[in-house]
C-alpha positions as CSV (number, residue, x, y, z in Angstrom):
1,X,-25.8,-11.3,-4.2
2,X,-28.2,-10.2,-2.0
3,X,-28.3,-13.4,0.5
4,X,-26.2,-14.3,2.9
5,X,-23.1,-16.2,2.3
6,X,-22.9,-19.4,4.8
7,X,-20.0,-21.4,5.5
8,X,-20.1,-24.9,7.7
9,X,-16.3,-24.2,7.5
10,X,-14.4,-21.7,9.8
11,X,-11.7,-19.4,7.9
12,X,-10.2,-16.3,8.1
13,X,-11.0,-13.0,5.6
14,X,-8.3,-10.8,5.6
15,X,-8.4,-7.3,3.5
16,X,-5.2,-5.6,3.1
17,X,-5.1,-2.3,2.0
18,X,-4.7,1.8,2.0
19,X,-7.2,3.4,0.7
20,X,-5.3,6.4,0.7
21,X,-3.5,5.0,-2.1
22,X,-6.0,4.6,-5.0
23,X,-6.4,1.1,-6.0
24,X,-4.3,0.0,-3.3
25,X,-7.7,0.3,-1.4
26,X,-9.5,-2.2,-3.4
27,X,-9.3,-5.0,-0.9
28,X,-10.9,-2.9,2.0
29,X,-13.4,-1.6,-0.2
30,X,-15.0,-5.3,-1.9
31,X,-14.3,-7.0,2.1
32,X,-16.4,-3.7,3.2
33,X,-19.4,-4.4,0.5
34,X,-19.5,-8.4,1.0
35,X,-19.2,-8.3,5.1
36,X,-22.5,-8.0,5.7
37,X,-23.4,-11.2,3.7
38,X,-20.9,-13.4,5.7
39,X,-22.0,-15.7,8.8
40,X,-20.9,-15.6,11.8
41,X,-18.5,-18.5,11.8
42,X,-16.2,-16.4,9.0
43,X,-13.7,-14.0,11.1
44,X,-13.1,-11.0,9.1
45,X,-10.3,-8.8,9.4
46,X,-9.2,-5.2,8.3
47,X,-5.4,-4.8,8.0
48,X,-5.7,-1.4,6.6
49,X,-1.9,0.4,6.5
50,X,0.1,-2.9,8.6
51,X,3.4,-3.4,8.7
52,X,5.1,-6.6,8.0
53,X,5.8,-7.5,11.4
54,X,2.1,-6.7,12.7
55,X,1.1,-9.0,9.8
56,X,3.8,-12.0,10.8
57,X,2.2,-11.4,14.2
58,X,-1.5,-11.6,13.9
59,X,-0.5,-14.4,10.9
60,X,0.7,-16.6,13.8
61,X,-2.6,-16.3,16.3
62,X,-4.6,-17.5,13.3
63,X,-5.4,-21.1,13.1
64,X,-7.6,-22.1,10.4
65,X,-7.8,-21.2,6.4
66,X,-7.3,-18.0,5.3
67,X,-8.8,-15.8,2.0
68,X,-6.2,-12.5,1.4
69,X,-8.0,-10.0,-0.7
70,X,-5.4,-7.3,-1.9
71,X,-4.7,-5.4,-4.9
72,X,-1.6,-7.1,-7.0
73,X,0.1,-6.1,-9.6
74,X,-0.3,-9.1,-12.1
75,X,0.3,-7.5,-15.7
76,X,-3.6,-7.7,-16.5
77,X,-6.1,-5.7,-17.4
78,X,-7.3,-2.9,-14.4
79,X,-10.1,-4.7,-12.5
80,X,-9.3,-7.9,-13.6
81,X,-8.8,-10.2,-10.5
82,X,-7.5,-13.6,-9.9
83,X,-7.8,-16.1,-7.7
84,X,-5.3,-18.9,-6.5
85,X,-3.7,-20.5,-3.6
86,X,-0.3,-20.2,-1.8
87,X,1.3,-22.4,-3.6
88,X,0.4,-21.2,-7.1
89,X,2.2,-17.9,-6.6
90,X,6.3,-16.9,-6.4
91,X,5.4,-14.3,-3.6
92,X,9.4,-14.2,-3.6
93,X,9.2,-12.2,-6.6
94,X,6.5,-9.6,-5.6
95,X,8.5,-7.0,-5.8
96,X,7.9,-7.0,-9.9
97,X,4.8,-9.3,-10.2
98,X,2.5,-9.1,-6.8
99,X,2.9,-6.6,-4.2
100,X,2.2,-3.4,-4.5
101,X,3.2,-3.0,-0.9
102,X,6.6,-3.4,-1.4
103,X,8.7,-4.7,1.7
104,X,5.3,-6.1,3.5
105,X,3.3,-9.0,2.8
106,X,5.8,-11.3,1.1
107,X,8.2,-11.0,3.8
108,X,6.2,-11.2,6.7
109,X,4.9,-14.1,5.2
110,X,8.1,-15.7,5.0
111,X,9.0,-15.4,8.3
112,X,5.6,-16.7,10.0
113,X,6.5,-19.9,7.4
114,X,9.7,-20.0,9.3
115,X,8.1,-20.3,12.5
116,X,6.2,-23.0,11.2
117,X,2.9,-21.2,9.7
118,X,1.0,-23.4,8.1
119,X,-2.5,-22.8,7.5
120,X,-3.8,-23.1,4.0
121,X,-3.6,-19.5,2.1
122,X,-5.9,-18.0,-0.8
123,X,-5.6,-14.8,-2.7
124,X,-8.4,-13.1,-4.1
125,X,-5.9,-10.0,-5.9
126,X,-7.4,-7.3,-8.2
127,X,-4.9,-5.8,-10.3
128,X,-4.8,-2.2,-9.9
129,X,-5.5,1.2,-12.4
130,X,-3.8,3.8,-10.3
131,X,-1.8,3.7,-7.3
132,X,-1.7,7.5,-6.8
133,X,-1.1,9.1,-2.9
134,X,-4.5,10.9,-1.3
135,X,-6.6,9.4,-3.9
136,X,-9.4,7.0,-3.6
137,X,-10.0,3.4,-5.6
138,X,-10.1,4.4,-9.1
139,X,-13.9,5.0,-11.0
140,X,-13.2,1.8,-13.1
141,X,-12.5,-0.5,-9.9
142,X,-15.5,1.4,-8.0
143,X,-17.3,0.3,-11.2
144,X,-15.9,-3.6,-10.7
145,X,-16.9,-3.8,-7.6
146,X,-20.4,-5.6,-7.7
147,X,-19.0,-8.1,-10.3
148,X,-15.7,-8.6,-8.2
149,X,-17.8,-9.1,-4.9
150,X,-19.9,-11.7,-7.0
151,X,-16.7,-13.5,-8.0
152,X,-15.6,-13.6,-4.0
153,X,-18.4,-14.4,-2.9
154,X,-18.6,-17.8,-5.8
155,X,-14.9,-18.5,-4.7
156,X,-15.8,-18.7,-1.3
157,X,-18.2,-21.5,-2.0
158,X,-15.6,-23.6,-2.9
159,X,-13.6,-23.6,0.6
């Protein structure tokens, strides 16, 4: 998609991500390639390498929708992505089905719901290939990555 993407509604973008980690990276990466395309009223927002409590923070000083792109381990194919809300997710259980953060997202995520978070929440994940240390996003996510921006970029329509 060459055009840009306009929104009448204000949200929040929010990669998370190392790319330092292989596909861990994948949600900097597709924000990075789309950001250009976005208007004005869409904040975007790189949390490259946070910490959970940095995340719970910033979380708290956000007050509209909010899109999370991330890499998550969902049992399916490498490059295959999903899409879904807060609510259609255990995130309790990420430690085996979504997170390849471990202690991180989840939990800071929990606690801003404690303090009485309550914007609405959407996941664009891409389930890694390789997760490897000093390694960049893997050739077949590189690969993915016009089709997967496509896919965002349809998904955002809908908000």
């Amino acid at each position: 998609m060459s055009e840009a993407f306009f929104s009448n509604k204000k949200f929040t973008i929010i990669a998370i991500g190392n790319r330092n980690m292989g596909d861990d990276g994948i949600g900097i990466v597709l924000l990075e390639s789309i950001n250009a395309q976005l208007s004005d009223n869409i904040d975007v927002l790189f949390w490259e390498n946070k910490d959970s409590l940095s995340i719970a923070a910033e979380l708290l000083e956000i007050h509209n929708p909010i899109v999370i792109i991330d890499c998550a381990d969902m049992g399916l194919s490498g490059g295959d992505y999903r899409w879904f809300t807060q609510s259609d997710c255990q995130l309790e259980n990420h430690f085996e089905l979504l997170s390849t953060h471990g202690f991180g997202f989840a939990e800071a995520l929990a606690l801003v719901e404690e303090l009485g978070f309550s914007e609405d929440l959407y996941f664009f994940a891409v389930q890694p290939v390789h997760l490897d240390f000093n390694q960049p996003v893997s050739k077949q996510l590189q690969n993915r990555i016009p089709s997967l921006a496509y896919e965002l970029l349809k998904q955002l329509k809908h908000l």
